[in-house]
Backbone bond lengths (Angstrom), bond angles and torsions (degrees), N, CA, C in turn:
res aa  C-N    CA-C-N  psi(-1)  N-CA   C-N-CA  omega(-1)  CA-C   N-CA-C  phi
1 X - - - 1.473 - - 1.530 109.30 -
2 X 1.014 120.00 146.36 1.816 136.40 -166.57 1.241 107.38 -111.61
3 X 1.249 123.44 159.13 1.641 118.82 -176.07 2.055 80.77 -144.28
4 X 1.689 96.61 149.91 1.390 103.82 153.91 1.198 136.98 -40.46
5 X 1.525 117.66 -34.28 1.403 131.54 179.30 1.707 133.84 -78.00
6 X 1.913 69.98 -17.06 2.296 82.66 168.25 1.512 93.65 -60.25
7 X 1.090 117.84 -79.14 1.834 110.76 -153.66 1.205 106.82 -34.60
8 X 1.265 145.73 -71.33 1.338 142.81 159.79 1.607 136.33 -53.49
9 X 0.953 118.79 24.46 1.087 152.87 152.41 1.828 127.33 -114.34
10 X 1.305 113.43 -16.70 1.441 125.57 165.98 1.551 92.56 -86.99
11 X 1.417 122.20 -43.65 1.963 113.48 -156.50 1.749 95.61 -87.81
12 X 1.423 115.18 -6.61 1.674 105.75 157.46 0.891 118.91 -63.23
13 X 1.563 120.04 -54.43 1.523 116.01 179.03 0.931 135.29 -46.54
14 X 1.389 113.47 -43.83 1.373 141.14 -148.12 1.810 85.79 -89.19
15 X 1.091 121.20 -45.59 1.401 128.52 171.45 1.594 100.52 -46.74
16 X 0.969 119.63 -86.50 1.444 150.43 -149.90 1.623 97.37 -50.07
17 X 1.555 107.72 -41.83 1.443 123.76 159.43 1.155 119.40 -37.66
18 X 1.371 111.74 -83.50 1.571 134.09 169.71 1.628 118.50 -34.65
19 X 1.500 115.80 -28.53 1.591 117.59 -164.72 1.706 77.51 -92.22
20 X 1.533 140.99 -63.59 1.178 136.67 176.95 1.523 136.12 -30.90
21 X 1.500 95.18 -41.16 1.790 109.85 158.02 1.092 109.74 -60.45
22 X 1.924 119.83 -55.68 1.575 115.32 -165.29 1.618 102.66 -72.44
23 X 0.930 114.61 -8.80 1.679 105.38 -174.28 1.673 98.28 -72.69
24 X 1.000 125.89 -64.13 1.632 132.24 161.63 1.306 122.61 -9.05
25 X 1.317 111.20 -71.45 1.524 113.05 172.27 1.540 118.98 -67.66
26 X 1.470 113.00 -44.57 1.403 123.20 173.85 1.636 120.35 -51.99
27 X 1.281 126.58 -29.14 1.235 155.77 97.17 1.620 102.05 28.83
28 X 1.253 108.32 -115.18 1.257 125.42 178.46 1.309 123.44 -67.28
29 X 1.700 114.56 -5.80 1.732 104.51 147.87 1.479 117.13 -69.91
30 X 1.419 117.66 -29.10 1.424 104.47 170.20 1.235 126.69 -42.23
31 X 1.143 104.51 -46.78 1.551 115.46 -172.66 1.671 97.36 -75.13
32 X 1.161 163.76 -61.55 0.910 158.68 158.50 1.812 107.35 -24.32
33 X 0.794 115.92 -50.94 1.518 125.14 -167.46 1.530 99.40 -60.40
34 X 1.636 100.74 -52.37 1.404 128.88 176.10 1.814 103.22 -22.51
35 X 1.468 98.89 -77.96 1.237 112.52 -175.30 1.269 122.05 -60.59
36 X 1.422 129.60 -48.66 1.570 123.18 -176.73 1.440 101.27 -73.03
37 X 1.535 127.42 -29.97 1.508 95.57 175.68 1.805 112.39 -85.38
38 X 1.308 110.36 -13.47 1.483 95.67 168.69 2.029 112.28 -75.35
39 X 1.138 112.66 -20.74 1.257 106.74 173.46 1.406 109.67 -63.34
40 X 1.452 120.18 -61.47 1.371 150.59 -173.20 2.000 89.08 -31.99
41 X 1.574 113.28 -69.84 0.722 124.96 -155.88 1.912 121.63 -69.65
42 X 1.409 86.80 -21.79 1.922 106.93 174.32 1.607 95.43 -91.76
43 X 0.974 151.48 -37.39 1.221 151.43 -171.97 1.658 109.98 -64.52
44 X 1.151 96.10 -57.07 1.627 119.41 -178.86 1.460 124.40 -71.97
45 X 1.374 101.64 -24.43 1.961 100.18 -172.57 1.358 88.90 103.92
46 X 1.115 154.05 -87.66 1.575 170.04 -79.78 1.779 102.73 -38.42
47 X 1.104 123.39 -174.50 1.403 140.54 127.42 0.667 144.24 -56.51
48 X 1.700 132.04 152.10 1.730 103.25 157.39 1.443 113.44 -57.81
49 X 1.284 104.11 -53.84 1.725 106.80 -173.83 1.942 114.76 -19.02
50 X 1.196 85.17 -39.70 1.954 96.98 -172.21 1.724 80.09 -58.69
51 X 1.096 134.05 -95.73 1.277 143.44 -153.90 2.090 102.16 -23.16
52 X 1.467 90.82 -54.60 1.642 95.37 -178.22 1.363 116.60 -68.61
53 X 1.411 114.67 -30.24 1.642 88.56 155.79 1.653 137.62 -98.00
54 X 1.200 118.70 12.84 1.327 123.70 154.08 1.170 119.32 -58.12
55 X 2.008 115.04 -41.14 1.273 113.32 -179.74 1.394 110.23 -59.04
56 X 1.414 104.91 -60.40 1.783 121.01 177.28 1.998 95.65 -27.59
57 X 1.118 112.77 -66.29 1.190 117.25 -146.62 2.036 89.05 -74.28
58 X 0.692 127.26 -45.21 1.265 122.94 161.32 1.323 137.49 -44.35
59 X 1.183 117.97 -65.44 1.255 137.53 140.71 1.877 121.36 -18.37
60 X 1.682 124.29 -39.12 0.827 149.71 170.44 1.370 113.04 -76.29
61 X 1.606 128.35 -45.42 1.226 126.20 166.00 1.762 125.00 -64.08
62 X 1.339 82.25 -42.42 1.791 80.24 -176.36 1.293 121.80 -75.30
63 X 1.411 115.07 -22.39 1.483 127.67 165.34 1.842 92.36 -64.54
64 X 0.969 129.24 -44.74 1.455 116.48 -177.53 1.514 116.28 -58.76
65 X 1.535 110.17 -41.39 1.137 120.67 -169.65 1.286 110.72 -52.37
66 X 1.633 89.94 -64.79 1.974 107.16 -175.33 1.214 122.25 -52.66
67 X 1.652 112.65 -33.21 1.163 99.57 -170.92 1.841 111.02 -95.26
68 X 1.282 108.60 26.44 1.684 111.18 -170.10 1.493 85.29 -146.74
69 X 1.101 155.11 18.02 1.532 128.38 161.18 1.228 114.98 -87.83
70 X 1.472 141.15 158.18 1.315 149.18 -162.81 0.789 106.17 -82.72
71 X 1.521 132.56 -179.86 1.837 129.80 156.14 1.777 74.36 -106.82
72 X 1.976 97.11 163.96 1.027 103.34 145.41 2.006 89.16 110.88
73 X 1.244 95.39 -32.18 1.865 101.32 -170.99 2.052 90.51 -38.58
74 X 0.781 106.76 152.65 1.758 152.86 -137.27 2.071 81.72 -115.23
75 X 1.450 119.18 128.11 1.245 116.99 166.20 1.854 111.67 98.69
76 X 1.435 109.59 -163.05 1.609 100.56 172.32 1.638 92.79 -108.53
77 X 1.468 118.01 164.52 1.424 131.89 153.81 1.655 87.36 91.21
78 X 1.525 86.04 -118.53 1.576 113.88 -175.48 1.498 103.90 -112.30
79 X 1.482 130.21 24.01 1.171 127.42 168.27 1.453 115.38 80.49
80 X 1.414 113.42 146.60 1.547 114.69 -170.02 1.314 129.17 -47.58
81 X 1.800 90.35 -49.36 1.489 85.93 172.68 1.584 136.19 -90.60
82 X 1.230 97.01 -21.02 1.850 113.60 152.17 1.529 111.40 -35.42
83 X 1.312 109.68 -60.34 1.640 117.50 -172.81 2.095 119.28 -57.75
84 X 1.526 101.71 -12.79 1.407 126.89 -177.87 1.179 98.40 -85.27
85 X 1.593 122.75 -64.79 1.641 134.58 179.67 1.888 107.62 -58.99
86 X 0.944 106.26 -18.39 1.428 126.27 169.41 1.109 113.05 -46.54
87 X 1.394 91.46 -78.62 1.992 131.81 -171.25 1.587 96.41 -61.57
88 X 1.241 120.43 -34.30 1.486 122.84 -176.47 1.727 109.33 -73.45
89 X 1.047 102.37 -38.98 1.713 118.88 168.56 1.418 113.10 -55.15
90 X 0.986 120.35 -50.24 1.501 140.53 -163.51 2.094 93.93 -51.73
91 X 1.446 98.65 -55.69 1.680 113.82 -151.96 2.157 92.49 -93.09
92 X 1.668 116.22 -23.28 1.275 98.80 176.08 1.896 107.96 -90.43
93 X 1.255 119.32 -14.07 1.822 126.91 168.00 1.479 108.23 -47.52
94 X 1.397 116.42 -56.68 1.652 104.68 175.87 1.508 125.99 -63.37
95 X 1.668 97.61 -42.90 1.191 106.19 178.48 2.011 106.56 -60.01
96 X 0.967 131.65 -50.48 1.724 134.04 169.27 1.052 98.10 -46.00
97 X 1.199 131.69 -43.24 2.087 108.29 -175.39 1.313 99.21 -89.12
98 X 1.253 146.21 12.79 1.767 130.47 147.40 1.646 129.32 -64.14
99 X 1.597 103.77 -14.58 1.495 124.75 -156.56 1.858 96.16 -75.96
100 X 1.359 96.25 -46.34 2.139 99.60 173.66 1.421 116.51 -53.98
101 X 1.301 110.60 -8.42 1.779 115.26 169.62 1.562 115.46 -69.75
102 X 1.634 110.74 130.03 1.618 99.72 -162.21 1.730 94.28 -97.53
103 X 1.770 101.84 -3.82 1.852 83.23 -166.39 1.611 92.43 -124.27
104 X 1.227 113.03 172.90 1.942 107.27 -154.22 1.514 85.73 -84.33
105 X 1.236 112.73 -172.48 1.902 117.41 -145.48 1.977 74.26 -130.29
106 X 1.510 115.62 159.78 1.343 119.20 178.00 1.622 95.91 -79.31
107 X 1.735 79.18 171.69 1.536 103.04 -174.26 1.761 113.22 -41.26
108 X 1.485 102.59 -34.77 1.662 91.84 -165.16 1.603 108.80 -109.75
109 X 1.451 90.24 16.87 1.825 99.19 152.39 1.363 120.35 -71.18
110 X 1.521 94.32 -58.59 1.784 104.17 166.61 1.372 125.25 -49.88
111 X 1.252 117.49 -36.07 1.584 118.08 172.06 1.486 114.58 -64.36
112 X 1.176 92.56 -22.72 1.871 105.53 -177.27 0.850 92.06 -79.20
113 X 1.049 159.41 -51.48 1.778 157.04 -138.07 1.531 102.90 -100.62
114 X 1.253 109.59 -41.81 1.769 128.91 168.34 1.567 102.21 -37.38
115 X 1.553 104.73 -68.23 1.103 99.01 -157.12 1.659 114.92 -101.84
116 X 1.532 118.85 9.71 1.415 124.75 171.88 1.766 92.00 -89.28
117 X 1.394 125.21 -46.55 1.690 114.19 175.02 1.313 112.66 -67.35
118 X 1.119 145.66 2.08 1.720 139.77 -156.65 1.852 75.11 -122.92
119 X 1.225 144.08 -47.87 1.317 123.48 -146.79 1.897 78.06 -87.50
120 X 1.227 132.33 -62.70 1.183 135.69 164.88 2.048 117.28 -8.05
121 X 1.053 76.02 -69.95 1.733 86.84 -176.47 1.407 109.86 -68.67
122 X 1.445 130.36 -21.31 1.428 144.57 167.33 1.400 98.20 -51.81
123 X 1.421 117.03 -69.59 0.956 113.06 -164.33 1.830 134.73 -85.23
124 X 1.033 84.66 7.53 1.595 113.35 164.76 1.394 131.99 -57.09
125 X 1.977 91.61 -30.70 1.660 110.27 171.37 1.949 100.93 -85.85
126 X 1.165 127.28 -20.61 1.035 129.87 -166.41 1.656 111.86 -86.96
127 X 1.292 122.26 -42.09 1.483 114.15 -177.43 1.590 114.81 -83.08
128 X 1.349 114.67 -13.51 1.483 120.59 153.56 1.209 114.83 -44.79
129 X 1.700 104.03 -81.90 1.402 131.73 174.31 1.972 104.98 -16.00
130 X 1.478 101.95 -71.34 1.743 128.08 -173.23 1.599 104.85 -25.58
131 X 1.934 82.60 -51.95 1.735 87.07 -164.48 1.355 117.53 -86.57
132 X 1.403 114.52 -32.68 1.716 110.49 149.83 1.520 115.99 -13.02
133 X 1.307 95.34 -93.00 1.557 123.88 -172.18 1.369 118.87 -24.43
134 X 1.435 99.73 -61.02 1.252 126.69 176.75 1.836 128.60 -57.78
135 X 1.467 91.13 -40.76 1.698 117.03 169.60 1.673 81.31 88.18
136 X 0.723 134.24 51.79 1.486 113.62 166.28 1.670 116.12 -120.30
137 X 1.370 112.76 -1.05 1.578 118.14 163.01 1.142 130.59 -2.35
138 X 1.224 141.45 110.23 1.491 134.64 -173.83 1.725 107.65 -127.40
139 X 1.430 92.91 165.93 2.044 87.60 179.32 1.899 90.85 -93.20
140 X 1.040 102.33 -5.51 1.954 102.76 172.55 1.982 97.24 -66.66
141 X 1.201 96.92 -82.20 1.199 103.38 -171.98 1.848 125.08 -40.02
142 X 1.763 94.81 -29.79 1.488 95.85 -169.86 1.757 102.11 -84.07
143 X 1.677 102.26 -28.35 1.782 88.24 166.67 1.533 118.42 -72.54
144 X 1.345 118.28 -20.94 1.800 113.70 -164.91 1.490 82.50 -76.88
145 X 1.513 154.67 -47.63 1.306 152.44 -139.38 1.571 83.59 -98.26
146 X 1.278 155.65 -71.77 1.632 146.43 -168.89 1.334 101.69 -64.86
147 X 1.280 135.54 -35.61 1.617 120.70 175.35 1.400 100.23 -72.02
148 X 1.272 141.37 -87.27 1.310 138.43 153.23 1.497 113.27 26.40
149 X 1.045 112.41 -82.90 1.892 142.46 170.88 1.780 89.73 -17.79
150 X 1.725 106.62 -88.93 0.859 142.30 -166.71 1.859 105.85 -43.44
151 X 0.931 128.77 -74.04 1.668 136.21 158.98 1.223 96.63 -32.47
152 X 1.541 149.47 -63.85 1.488 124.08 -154.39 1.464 87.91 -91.99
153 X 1.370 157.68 13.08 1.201 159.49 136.67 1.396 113.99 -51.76
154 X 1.140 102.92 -56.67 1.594 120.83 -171.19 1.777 108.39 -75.42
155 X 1.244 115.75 -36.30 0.958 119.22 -174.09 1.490 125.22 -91.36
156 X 1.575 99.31 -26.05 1.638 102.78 143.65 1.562 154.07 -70.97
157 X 1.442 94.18 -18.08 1.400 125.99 164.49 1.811 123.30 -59.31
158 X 1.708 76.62 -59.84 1.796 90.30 157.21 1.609 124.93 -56.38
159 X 1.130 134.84 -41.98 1.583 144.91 127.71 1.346 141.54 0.67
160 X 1.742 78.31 -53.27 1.254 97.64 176.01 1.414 137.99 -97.43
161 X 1.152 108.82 -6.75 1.378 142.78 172.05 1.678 111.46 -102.81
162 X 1.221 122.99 -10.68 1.449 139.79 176.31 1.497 101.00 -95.83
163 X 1.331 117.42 -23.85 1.368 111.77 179.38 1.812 118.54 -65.88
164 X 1.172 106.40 -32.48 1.413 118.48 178.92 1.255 108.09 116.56
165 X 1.834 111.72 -18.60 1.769 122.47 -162.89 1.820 103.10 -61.80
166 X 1.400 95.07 -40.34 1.676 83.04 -144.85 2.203 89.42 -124.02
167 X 1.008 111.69 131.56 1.531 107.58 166.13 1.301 123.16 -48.36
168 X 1.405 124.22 -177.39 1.225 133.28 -153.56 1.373 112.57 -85.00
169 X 1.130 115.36 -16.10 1.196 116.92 -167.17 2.057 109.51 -103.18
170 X 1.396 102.97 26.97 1.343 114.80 165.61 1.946 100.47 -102.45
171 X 0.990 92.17 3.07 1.795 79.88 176.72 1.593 98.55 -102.17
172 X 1.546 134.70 13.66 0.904 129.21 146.46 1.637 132.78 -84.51
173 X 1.482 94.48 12.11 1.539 94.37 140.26 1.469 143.96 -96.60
174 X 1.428 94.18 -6.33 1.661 109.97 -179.01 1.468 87.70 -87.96
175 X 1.576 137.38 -44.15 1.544 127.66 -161.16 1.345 110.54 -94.23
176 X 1.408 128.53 7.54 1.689 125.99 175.47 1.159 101.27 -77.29
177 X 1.549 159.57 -32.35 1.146 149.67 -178.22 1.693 97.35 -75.21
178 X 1.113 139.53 -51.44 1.292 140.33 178.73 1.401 126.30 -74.26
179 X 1.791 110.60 -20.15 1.749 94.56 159.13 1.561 107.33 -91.27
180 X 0.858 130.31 29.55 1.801 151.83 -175.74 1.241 113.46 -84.12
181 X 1.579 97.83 -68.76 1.555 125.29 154.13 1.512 127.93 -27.15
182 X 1.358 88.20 -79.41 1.692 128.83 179.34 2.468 89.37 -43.06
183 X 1.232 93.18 -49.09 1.384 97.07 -155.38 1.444 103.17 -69.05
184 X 1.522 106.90 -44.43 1.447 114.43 -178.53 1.663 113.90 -63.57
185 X 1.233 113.73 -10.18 1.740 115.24 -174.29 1.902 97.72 -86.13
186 X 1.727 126.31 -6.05 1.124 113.42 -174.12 1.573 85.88 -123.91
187 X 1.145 135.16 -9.14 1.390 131.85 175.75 1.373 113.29 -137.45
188 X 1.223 109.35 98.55 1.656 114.44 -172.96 1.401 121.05 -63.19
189 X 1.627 103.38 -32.33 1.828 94.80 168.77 1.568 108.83 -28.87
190 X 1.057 103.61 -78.82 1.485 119.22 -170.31 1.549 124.41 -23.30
191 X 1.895 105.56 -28.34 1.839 127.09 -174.11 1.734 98.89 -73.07
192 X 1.395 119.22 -13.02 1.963 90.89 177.33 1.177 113.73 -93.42
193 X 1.329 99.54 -155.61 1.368 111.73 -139.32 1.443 82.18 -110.48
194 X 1.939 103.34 145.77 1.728 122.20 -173.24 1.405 83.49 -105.16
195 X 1.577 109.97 151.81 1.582 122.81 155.69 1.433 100.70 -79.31
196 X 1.826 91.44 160.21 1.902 98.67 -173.89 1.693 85.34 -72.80
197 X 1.328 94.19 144.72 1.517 130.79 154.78 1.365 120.30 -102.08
198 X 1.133 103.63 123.52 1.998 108.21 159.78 2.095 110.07 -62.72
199 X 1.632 102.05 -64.20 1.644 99.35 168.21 1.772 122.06 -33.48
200 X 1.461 110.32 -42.68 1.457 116.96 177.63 1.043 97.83 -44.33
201 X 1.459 119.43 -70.89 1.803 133.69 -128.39 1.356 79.21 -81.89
202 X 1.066 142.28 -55.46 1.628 144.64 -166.28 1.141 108.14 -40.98
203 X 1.438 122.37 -63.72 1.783 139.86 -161.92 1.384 89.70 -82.59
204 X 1.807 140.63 -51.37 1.375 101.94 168.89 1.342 128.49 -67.55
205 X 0.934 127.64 -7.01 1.891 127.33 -177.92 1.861 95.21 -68.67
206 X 1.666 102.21 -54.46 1.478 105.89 175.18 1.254 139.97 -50.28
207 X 1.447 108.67 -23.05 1.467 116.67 -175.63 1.722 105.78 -76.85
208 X 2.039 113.75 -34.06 1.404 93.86 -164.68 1.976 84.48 -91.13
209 X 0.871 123.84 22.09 1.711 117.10 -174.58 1.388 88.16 -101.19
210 X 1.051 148.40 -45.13 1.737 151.67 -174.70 1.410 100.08 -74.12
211 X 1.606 134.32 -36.73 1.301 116.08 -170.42 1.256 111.90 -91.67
212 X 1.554 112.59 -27.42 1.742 110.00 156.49 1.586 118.36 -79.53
213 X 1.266 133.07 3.58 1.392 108.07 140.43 1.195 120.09 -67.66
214 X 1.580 110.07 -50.94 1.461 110.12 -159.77 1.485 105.80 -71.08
215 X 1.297 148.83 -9.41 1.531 135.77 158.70 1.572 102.14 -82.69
216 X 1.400 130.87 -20.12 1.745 107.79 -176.72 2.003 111.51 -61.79
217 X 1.222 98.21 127.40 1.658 120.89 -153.55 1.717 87.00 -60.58
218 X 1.435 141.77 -3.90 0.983 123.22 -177.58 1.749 116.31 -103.43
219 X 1.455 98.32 9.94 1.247 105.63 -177.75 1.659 127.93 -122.11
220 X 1.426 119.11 129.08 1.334 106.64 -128.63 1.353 85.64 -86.84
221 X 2.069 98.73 -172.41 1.272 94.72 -169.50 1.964 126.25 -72.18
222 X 1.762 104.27 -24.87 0.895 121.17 164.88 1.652 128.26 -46.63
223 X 1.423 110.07 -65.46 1.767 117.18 159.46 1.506 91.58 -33.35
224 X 0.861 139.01 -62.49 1.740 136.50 -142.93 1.029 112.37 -60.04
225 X 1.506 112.80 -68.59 1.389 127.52 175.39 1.719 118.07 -43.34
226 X 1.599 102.97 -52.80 1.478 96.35 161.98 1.602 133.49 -59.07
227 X 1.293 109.52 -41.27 1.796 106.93 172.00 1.607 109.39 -69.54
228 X 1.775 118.66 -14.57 1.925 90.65 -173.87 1.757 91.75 -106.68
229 X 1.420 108.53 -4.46 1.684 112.71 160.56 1.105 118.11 -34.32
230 X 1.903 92.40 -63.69 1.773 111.57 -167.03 1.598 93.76 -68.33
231 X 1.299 137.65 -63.51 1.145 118.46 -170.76 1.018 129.14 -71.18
232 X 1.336 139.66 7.04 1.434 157.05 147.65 1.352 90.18 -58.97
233 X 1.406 143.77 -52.25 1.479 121.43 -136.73 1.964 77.97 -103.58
234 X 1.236 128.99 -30.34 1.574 117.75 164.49 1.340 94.80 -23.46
235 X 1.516 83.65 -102.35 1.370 125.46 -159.06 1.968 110.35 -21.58
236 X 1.479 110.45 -54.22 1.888 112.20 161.27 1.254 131.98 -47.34
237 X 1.663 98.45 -36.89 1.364 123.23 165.78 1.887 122.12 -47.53
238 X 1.532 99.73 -60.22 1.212 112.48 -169.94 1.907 100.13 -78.70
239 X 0.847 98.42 -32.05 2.147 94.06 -173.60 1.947 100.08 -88.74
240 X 1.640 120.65 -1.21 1.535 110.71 136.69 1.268 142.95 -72.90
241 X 1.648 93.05 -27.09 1.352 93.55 166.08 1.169 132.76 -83.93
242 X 1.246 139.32 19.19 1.601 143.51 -97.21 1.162 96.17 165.87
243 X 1.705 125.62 -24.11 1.695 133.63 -173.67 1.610 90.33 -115.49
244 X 0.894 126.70 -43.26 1.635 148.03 174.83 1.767 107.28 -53.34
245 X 1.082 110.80 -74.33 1.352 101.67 166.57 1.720 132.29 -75.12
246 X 0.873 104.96 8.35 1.550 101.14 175.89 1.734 97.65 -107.27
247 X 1.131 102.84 -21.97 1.465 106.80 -175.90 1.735 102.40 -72.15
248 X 1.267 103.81 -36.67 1.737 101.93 176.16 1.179 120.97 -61.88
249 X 1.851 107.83 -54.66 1.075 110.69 173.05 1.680 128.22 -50.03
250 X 1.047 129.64 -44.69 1.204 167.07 -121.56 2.191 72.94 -108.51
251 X 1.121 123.64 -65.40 1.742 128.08 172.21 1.263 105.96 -42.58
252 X 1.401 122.31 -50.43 1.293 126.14 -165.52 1.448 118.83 -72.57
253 X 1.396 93.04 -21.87 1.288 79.11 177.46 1.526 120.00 -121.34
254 X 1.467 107.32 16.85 1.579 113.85 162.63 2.062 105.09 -93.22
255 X 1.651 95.43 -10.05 1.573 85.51 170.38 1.752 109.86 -91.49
């Protein structure tokens, strides 16, 4: 005999499971985290303060993690390709606690940041790829990899506009995915669901390729402004078309 309370009482476990796996891996991003922001931080000069907010900012993710992963994820831990989007986390956490700096960081800060987002964004094509392959795809994994995205976007933008190169209004490439959001919570057209796009995936790959030119210290402030221009005018480009069709759809089906 069955009672109402099995089903929800099976998705505790299965929860309770899942937060026990993520503790594991989450685990040993510390220690990863550990190191690139203590590198980050010997490389650079830093503060302590830098060190204390990596934790903060760390500390903040994994509480996100744990308390939102599924039971049931597919693989060991948090799953193969989770553990990639992971590893990608690990190298954009240091880089997010540089953003509280009010004066721009030297030349071979930026190279640091160059090349902790370029190995980052590399691998961005890879934990997709993982979970393809694998069949183990989840809507967990596909939000931790688009939120993900979005933060080292946002957080380079901020960077980039901290540099002195480019005005303020280049950090409206880190906030167009989030007044999107923001917009769709007062206009629901806007809340479904987009088909994959090739143009999408393109213009986001472009946005963090324009904000690491425009901080490499050999490029002046002028070049700058023009390459996060052009990808500013992408990036508006692609979320009209994208505001445009959901808006149709969105007709069609109130007719």
């Amino acid at each position: 005999m069955t009672t109402k309370s099995e089903p929800s009482l099976s998705r505790s476990v299965q929860d309770r499971g899942g937060r026990r796996r993520a503790a594991g891996d989450l685990s040993l991003a510390s220690l990863a985290v550990v190191i690139v922001a203590g590198a980050t931080w010997q490389l650079l000069g830093l503060p302590a303060s830098y060190l204390a907010m990596v934790v903060m900012v760390f500390v903040g993710f994994a509480v996100l993690i744990w308390s939102t992963v599924p039971g049931g994820l597919p693989g060991p831990g948090l799953g193969m390709a989770n553990r990639v989007t992971l590893a990608r986390a690990t190298l954009v956490m240091p880089i997010a606690a540089l953003v509280v700096r009010v004066e721009p960081l030297r030349p071979v800060g930026y190279w640091w940041v160059i090349v902790l987002a370029t190995i980052a964004m590399v691998l961005d094509g890879v934990d997709g790829r993982v979970a393809r392959r694998s069949g183990t795809e989840t809507s967990f994994g596909a939000r931790f990899d688009m939120e993900l995205d979005a933060a080292l976007i946002m957080v380079l933008s901020v960077l980039t506009w901290a540099s002195g190169k480019v005005a303020v209004w280049a950090l409206f490439i880190g906030m167009m995915r989030y007044l999107f959001v923001a917009a769709a919570l007062v206009w629901p057209v806007l809340d479904g669901e987009l088909p994959d796009s090739l143009r999408r995936k393109v213009v986001c790959v472009l946005q963090g390729v324009v904000l690491l030119v425009a901080i490499g210290p050999i490029v002046s402030p002028g070049l700058a402004t023009v390459v996060v221009g052009t990808g500013l005018a992408a990036l508006t480009y692609s979320f009209a078309v994208d505001i445009a069709w959901l808006v149709r759809r969105g007709g069609r089906r109130a007719a």
